[in-house]
PDB file of N, H, CA, C and O in Angstrom:
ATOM      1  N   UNK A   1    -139.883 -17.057 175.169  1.00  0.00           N
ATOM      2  CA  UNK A   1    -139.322 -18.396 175.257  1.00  0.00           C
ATOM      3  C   UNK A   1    -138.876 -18.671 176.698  1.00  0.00           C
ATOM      4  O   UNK A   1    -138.039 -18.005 177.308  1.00  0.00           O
ATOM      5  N   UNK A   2    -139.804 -20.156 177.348  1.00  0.00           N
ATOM      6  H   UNK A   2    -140.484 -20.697 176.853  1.00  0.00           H
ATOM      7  CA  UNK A   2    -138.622 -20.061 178.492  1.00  0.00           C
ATOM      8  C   UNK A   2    -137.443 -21.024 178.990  1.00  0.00           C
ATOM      9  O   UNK A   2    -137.299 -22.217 178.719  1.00  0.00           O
ATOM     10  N   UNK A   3    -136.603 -20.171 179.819  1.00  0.00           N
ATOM     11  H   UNK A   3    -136.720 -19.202 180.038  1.00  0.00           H
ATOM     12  CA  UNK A   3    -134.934 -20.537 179.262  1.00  0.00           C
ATOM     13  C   UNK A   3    -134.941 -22.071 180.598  1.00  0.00           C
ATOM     14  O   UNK A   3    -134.117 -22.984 180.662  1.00  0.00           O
ATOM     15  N   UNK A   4    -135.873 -21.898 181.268  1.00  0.00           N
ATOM     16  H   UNK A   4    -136.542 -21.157 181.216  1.00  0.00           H
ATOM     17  CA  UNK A   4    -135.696 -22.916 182.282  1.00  0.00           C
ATOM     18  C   UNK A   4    -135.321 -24.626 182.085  1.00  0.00           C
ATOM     19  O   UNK A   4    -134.887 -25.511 182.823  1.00  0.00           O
ATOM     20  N   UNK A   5    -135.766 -24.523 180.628  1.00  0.00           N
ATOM     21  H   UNK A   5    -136.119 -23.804 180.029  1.00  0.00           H
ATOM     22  CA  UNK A   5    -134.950 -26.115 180.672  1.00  0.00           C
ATOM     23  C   UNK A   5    -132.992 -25.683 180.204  1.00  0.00           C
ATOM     24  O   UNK A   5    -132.211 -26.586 180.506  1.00  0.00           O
ATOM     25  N   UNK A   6    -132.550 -24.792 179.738  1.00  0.00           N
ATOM     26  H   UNK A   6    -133.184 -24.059 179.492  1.00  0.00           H
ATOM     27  CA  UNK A   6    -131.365 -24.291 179.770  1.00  0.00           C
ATOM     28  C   UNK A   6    -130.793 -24.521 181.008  1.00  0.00           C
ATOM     29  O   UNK A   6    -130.161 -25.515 181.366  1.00  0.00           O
ATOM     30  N   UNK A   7    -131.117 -23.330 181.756  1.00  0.00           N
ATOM     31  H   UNK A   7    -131.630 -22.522 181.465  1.00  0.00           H
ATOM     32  CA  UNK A   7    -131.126 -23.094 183.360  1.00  0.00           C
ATOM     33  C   UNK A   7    -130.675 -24.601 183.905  1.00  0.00           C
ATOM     34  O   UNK A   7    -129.563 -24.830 184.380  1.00  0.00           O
ATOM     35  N   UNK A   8    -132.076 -25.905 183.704  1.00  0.00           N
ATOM     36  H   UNK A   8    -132.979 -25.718 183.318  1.00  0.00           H
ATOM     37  CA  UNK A   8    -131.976 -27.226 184.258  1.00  0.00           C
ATOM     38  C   UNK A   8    -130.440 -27.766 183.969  1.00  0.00           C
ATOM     39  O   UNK A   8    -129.591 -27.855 184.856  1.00  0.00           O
ATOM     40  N   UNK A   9    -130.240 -28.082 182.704  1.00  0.00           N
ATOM     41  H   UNK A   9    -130.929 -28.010 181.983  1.00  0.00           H
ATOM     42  CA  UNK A   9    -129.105 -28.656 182.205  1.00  0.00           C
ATOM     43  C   UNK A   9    -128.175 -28.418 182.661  1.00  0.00           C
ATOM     44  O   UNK A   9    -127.412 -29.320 183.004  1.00  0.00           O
ATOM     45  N   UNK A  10    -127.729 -26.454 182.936  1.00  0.00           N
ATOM     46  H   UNK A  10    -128.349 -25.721 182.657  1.00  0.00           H
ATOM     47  CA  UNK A  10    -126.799 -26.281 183.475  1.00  0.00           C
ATOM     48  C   UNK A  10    -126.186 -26.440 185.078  1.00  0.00           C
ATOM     49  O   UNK A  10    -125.035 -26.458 185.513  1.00  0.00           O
ATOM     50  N   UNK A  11    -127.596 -26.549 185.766  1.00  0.00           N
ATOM     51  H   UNK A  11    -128.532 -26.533 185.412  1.00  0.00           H
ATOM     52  CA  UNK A  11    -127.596 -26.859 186.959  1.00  0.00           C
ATOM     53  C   UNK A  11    -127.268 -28.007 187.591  1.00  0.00           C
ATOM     54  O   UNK A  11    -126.646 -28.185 188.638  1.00  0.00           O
ATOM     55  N   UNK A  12    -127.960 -29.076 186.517  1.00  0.00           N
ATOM     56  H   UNK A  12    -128.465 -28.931 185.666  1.00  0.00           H
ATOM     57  CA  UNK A  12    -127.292 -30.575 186.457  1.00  0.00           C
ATOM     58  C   UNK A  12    -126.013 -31.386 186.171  1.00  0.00           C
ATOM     59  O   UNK A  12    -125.357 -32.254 186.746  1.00  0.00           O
ATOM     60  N   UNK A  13    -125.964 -30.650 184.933  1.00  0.00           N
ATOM     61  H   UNK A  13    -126.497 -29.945 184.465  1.00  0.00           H
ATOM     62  CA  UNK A  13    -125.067 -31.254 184.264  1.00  0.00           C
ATOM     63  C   UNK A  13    -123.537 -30.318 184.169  1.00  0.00           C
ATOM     64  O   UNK A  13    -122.477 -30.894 184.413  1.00  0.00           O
ATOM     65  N   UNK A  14    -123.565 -28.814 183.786  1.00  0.00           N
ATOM     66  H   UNK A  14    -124.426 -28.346 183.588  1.00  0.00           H
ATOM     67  CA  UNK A  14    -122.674 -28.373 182.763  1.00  0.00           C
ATOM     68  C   UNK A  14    -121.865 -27.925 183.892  1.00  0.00           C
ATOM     69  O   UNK A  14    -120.650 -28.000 183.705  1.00  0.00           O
ATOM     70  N   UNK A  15    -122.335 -27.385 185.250  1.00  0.00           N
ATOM     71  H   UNK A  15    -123.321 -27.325 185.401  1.00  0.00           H
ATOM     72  CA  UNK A  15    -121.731 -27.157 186.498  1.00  0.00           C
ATOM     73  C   UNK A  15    -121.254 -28.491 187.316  1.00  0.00           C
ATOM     74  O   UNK A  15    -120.060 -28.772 187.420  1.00  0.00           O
ATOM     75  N   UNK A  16    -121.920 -28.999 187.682  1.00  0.00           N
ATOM     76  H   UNK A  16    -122.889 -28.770 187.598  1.00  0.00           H
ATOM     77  CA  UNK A  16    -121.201 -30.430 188.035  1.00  0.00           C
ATOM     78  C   UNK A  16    -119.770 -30.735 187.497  1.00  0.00           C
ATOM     79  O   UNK A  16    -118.668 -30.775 188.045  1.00  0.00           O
ATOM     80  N   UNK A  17    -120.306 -30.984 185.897  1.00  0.00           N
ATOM     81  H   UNK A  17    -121.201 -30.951 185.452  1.00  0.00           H
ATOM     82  CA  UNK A  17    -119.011 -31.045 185.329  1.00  0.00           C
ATOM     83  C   UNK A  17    -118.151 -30.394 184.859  1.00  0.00           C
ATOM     84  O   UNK A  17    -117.531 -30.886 183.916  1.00  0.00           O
ATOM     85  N   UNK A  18    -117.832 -29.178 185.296  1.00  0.00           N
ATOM     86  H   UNK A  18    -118.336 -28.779 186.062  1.00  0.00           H
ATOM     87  CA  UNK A  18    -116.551 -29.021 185.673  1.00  0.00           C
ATOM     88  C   UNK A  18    -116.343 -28.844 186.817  1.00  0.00           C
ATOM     89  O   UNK A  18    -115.129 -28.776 187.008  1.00  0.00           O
ATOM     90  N   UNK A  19    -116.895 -28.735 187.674  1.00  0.00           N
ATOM     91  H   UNK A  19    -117.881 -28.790 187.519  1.00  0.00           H
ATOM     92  CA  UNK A  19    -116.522 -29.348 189.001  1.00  0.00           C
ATOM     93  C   UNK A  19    -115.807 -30.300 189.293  1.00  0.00           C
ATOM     94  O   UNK A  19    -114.860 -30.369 190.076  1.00  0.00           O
ATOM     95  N   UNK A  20    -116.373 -31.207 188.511  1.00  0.00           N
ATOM     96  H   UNK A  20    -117.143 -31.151 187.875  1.00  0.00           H
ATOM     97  CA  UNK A  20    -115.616 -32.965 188.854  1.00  0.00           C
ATOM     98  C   UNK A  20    -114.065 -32.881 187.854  1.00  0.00           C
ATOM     99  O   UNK A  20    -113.027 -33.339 188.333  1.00  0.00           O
ATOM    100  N   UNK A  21    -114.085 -32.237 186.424  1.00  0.00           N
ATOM    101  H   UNK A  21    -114.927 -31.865 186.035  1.00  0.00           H
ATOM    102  CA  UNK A  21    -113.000 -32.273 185.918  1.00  0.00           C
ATOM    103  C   UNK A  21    -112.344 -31.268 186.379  1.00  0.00           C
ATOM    104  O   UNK A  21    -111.214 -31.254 185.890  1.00  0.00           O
ATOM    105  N   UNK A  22    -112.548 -30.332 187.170  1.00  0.00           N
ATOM    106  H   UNK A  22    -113.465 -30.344 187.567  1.00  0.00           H
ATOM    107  CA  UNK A  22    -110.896 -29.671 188.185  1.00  0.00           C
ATOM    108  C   UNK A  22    -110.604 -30.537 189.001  1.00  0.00           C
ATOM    109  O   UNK A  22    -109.428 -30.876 189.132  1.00  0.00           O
ATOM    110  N   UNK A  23    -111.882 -31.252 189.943  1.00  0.00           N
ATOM    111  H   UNK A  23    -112.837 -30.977 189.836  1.00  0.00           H
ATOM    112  CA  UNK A  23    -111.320 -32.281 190.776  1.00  0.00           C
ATOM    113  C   UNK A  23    -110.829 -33.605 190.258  1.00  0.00           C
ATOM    114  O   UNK A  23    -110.407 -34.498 190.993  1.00  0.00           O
ATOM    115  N   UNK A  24    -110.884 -33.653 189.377  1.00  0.00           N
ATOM    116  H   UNK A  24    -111.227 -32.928 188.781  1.00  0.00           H
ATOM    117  CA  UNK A  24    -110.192 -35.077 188.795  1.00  0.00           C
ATOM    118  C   UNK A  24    -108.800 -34.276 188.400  1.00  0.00           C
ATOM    119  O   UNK A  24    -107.746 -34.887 188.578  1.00  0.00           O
ATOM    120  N   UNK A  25    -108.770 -33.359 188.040  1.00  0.00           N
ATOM    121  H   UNK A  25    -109.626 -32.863 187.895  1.00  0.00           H
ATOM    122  CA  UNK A  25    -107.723 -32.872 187.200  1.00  0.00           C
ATOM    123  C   UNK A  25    -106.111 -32.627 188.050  1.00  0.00           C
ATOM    124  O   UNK A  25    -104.915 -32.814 187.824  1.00  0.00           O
ATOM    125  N   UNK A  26    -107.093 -32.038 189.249  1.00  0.00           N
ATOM    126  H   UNK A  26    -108.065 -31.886 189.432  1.00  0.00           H
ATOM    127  CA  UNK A  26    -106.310 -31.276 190.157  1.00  0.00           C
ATOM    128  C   UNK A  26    -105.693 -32.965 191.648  1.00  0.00           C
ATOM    129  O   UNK A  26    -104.839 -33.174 192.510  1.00  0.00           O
ATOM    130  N   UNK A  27    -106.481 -33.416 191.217  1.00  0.00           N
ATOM    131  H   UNK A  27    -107.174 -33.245 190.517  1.00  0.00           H
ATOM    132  CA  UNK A  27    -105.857 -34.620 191.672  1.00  0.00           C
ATOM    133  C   UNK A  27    -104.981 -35.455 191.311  1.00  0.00           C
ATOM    134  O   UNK A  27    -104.026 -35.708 192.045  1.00  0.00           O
ATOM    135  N   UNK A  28    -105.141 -36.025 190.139  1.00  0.00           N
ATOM    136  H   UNK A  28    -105.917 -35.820 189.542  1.00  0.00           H
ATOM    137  CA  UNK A  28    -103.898 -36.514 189.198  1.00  0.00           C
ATOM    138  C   UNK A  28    -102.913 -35.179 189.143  1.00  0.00           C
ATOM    139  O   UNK A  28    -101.777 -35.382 189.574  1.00  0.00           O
ATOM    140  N   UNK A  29    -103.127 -34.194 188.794  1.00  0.00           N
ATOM    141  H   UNK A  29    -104.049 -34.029 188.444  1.00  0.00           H
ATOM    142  CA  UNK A  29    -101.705 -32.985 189.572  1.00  0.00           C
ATOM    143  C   UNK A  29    -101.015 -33.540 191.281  1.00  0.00           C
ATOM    144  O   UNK A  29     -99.845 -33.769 191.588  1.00  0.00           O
ATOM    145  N   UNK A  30    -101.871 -33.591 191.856  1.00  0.00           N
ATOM    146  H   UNK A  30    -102.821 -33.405 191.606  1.00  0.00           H
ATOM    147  CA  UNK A  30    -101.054 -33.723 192.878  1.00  0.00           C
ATOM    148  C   UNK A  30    -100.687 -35.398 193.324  1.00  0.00           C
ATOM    149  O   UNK A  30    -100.020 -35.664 194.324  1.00  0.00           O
ATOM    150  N   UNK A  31    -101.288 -36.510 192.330  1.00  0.00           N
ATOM    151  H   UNK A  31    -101.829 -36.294 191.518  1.00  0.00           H
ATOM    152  CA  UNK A  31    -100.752 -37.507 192.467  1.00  0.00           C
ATOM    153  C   UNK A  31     -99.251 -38.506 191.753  1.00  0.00           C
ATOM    154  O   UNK A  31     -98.579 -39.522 191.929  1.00  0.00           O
ATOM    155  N   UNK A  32     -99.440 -37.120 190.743  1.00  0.00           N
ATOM    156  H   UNK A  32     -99.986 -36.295 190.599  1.00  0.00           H
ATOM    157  CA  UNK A  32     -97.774 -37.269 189.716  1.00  0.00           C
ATOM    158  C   UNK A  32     -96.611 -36.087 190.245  1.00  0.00           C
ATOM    159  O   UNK A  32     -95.496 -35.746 189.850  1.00  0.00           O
ATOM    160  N   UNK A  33     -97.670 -35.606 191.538  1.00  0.00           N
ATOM    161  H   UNK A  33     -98.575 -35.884 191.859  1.00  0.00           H
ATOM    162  CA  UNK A  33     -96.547 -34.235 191.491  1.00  0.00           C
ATOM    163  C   UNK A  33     -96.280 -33.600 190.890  1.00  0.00           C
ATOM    164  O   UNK A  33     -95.091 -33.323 191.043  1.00  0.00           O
ATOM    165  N   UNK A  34     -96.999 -32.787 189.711  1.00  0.00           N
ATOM    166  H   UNK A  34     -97.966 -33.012 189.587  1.00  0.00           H
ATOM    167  CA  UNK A  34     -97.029 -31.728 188.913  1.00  0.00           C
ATOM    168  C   UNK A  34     -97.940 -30.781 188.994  1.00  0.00           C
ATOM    169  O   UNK A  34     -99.058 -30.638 188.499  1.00  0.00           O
ATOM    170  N   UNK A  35     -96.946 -29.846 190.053  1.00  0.00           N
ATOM    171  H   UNK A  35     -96.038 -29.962 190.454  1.00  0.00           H
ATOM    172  CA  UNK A  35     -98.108 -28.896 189.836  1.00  0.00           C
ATOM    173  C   UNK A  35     -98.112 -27.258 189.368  1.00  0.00           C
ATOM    174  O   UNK A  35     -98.190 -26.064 189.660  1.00  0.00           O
ATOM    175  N   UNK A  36     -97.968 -28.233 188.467  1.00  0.00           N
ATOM    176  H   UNK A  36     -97.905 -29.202 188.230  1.00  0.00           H
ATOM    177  CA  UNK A  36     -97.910 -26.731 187.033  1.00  0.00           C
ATOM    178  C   UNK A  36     -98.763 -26.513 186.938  1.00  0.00           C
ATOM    179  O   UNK A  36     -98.778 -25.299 186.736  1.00  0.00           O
ATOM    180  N   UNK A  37    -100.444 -27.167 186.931  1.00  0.00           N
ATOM    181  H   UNK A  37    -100.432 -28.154 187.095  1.00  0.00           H
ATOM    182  CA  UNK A  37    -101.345 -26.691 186.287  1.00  0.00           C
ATOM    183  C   UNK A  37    -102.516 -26.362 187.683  1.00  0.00           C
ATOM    184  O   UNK A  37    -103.656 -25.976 187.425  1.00  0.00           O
ATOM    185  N   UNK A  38    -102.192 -26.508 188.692  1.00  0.00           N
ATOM    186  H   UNK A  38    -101.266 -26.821 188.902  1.00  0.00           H
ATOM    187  CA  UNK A  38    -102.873 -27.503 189.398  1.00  0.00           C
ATOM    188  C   UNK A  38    -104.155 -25.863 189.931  1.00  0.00           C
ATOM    189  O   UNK A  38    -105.243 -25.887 190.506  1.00  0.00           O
ATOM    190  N   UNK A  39    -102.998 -24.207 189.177  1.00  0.00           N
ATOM    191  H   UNK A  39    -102.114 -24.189 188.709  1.00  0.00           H
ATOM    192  CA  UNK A  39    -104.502 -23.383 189.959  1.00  0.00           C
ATOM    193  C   UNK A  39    -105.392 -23.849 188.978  1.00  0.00           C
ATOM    194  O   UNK A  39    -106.489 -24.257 189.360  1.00  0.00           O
ATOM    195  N   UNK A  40    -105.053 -23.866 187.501  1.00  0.00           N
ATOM    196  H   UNK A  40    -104.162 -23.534 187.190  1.00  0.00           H
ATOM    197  CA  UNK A  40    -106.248 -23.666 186.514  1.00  0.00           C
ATOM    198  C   UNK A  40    -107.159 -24.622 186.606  1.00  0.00           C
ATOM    199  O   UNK A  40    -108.219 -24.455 186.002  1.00  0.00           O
ATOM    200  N   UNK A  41    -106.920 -25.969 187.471  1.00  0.00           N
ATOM    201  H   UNK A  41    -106.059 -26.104 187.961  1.00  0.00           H
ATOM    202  CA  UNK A  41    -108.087 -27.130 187.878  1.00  0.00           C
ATOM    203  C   UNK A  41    -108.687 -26.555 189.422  1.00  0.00           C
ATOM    204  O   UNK A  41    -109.644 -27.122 189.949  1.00  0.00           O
ATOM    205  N   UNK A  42    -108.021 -25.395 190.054  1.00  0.00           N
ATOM    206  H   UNK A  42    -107.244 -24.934 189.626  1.00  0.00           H
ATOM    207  CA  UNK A  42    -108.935 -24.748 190.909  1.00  0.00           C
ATOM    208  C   UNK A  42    -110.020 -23.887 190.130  1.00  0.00           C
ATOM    209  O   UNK A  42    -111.241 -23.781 190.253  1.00  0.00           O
ATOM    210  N   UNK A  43    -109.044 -23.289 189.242  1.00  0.00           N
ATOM    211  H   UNK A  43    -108.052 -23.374 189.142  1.00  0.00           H
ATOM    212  CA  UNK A  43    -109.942 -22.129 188.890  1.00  0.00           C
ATOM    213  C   UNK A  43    -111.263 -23.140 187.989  1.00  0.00           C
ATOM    214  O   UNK A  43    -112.411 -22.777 187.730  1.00  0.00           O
ATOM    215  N   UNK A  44    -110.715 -24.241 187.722  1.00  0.00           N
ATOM    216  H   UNK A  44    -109.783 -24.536 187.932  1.00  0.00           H
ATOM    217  CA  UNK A  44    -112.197 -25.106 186.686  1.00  0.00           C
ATOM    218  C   UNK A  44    -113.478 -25.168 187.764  1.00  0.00           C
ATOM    219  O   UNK A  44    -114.686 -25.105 187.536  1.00  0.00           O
ATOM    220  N   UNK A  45    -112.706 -25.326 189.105  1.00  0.00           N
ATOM    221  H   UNK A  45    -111.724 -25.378 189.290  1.00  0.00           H
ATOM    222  CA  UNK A  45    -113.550 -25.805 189.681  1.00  0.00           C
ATOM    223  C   UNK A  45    -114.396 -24.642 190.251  1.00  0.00           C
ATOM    224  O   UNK A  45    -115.573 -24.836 190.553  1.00  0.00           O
ATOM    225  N   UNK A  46    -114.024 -23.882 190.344  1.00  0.00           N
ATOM    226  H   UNK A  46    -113.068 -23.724 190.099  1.00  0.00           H
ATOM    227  CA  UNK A  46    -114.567 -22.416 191.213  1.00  0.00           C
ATOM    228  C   UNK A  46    -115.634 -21.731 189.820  1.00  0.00           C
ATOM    229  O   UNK A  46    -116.678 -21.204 190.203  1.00  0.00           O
ATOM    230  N   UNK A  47    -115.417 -21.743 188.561  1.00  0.00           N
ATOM    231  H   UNK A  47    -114.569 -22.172 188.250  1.00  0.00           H
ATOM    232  CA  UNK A  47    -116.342 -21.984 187.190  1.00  0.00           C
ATOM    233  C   UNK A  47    -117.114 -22.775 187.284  1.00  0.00           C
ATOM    234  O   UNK A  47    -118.036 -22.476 186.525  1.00  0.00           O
ATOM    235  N   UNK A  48    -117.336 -23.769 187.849  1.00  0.00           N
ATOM    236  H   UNK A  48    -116.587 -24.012 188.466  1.00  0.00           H
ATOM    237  CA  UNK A  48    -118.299 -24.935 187.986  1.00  0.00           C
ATOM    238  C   UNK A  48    -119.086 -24.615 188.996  1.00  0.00           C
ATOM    239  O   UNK A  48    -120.190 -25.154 188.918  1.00  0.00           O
ATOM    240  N   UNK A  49    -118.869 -23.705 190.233  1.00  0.00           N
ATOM    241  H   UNK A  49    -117.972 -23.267 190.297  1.00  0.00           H
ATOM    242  CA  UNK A  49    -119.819 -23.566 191.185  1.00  0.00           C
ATOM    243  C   UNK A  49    -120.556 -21.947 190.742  1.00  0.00           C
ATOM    244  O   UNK A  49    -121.697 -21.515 190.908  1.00  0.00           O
ATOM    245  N   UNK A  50    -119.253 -21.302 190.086  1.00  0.00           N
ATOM    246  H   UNK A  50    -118.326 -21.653 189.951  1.00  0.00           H
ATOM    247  CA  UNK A  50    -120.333 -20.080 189.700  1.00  0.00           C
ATOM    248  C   UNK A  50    -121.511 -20.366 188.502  1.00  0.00           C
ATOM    249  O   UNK A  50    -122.462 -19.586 188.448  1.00  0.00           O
ATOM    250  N   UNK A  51    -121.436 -21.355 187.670  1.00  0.00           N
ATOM    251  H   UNK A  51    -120.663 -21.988 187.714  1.00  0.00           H
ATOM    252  CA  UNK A  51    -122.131 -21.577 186.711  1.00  0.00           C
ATOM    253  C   UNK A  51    -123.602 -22.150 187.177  1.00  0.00           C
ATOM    254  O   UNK A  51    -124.766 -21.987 186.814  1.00  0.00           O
ATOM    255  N   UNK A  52    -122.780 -23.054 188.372  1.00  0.00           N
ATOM    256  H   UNK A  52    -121.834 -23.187 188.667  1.00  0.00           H
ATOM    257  CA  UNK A  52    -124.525 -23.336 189.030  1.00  0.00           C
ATOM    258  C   UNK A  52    -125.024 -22.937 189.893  1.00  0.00           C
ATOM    259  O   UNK A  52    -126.065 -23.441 190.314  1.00  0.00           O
ATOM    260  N   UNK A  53    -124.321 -21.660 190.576  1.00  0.00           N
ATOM    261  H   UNK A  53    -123.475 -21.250 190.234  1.00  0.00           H
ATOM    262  CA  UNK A  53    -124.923 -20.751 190.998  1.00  0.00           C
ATOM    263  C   UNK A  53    -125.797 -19.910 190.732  1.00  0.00           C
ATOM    264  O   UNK A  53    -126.763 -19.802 191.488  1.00  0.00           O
ATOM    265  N   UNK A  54    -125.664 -19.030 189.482  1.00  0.00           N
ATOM    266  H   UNK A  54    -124.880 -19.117 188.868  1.00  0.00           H
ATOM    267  CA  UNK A  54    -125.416 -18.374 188.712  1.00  0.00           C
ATOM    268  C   UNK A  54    -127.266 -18.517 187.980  1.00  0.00           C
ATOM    269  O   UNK A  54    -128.189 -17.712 188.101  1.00  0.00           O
ATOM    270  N   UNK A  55    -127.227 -20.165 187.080  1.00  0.00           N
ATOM    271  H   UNK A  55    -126.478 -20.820 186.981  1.00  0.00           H
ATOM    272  CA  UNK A  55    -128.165 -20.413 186.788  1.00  0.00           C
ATOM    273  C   UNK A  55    -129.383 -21.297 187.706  1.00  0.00           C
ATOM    274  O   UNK A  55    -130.493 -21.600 187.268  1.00  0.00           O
ATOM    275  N   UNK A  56    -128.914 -21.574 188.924  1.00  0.00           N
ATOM    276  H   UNK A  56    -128.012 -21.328 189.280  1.00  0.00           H
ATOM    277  CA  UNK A  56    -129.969 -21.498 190.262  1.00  0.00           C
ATOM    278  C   UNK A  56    -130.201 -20.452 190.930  1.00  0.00           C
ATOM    279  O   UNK A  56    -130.836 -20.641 191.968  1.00  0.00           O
ATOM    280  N   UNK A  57    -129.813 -19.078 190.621  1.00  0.00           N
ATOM    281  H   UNK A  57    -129.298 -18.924 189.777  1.00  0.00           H
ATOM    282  CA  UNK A  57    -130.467 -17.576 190.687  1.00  0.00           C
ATOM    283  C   UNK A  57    -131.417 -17.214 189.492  1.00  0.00           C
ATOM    284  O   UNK A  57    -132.465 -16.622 189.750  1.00  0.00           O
ATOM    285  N   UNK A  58    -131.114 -17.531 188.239  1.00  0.00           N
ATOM    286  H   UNK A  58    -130.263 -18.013 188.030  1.00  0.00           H
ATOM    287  CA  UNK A  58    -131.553 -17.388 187.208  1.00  0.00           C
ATOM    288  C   UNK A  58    -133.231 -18.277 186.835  1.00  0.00           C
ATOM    289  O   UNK A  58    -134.250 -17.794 186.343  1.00  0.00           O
ATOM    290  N   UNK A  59    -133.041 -19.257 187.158  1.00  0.00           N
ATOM    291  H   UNK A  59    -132.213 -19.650 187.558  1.00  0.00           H
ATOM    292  CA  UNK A  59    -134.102 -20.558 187.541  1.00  0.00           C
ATOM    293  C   UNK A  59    -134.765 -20.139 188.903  1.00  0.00           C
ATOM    294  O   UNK A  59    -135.915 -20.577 188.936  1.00  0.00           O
ATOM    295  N   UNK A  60    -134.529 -19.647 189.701  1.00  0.00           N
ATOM    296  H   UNK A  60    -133.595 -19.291 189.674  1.00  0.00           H
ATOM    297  CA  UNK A  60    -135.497 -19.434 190.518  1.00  0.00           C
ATOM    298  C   UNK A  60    -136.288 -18.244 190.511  1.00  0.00           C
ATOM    299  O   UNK A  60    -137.317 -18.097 191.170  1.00  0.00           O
ATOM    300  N   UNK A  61    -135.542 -17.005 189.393  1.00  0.00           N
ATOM    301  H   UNK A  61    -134.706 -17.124 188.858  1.00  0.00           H
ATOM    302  CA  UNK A  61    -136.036 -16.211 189.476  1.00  0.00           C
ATOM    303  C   UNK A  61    -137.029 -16.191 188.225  1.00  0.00           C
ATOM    304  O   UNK A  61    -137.729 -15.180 188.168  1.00  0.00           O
ATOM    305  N   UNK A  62    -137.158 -16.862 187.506  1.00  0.00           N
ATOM    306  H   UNK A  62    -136.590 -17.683 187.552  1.00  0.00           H
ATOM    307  CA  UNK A  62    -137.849 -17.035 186.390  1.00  0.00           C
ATOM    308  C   UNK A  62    -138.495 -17.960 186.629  1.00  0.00           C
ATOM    309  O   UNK A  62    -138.779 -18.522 185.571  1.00  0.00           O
ATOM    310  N   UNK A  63    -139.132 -18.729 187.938  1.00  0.00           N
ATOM    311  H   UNK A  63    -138.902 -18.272 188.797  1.00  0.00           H
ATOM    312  CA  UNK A  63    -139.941 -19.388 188.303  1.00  0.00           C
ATOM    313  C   UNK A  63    -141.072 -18.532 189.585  1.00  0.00           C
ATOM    314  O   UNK A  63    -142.257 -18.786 189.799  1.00  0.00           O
ATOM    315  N   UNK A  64    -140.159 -17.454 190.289  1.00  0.00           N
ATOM    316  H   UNK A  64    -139.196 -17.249 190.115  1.00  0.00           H
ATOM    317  CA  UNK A  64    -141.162 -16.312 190.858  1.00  0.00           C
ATOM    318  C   UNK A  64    -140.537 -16.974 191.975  1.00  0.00           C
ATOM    319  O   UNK A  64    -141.010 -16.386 192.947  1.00  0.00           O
ATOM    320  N   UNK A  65    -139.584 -18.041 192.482  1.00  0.00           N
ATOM    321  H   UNK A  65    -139.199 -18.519 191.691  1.00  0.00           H
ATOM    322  CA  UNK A  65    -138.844 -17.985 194.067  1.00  0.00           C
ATOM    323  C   UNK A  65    -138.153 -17.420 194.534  1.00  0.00           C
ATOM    324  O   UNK A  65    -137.900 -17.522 195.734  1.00  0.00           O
ATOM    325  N   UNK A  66    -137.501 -16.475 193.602  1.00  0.00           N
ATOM    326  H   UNK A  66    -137.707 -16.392 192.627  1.00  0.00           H
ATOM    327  CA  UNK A  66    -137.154 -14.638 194.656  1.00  0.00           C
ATOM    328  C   UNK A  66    -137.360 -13.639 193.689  1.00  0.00           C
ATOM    329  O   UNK A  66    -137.125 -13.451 192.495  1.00  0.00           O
ATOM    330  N   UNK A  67    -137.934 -13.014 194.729  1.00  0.00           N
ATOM    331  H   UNK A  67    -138.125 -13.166 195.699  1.00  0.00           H
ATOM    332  CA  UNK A  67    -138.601 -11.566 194.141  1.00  0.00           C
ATOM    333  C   UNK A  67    -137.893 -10.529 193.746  1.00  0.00           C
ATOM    334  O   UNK A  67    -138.237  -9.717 192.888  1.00  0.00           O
ATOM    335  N   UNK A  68    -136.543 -10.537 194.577  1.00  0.00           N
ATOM    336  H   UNK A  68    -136.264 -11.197 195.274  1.00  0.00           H
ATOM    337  CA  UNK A  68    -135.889  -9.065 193.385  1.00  0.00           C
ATOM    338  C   UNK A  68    -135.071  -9.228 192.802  1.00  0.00           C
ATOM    339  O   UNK A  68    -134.653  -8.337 192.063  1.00  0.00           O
TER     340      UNK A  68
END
């Protein structure tokens, strides 16, 4: 089976967004001045770049654009 339309979605969509919801998140934190929460909308966001990292290693390597 191949996982590359998976791979797509997540690259598009599922990483992006949480990207954008730490940065939305972590903004309204620092625009009410609460920042109680404000690592765990870092940490959303730092999940959002490993995810499409992650599956743009995965997608390229299951397309033959790096070899090891």
């Amino acid at each position: 089976m191949d996982h590359s339309f998976i791979y797509i979605i997540h690259i598009l969509f599922a990483g992006p967004l949480l990207v954008y919801g730490g940065y939305a998140g972590k903004m309204l934190s620092e625009k009410y001045e609460d920042n109680k929460y404000i690592n765990v909308f870092l940490m959303l966001m730092f999940v959002g770049v490993v995810v499409v990292l992650y599956h743009a290693y995965k997608y390229g390597k299951i397309k033959g654009y790096i070899d090891y």
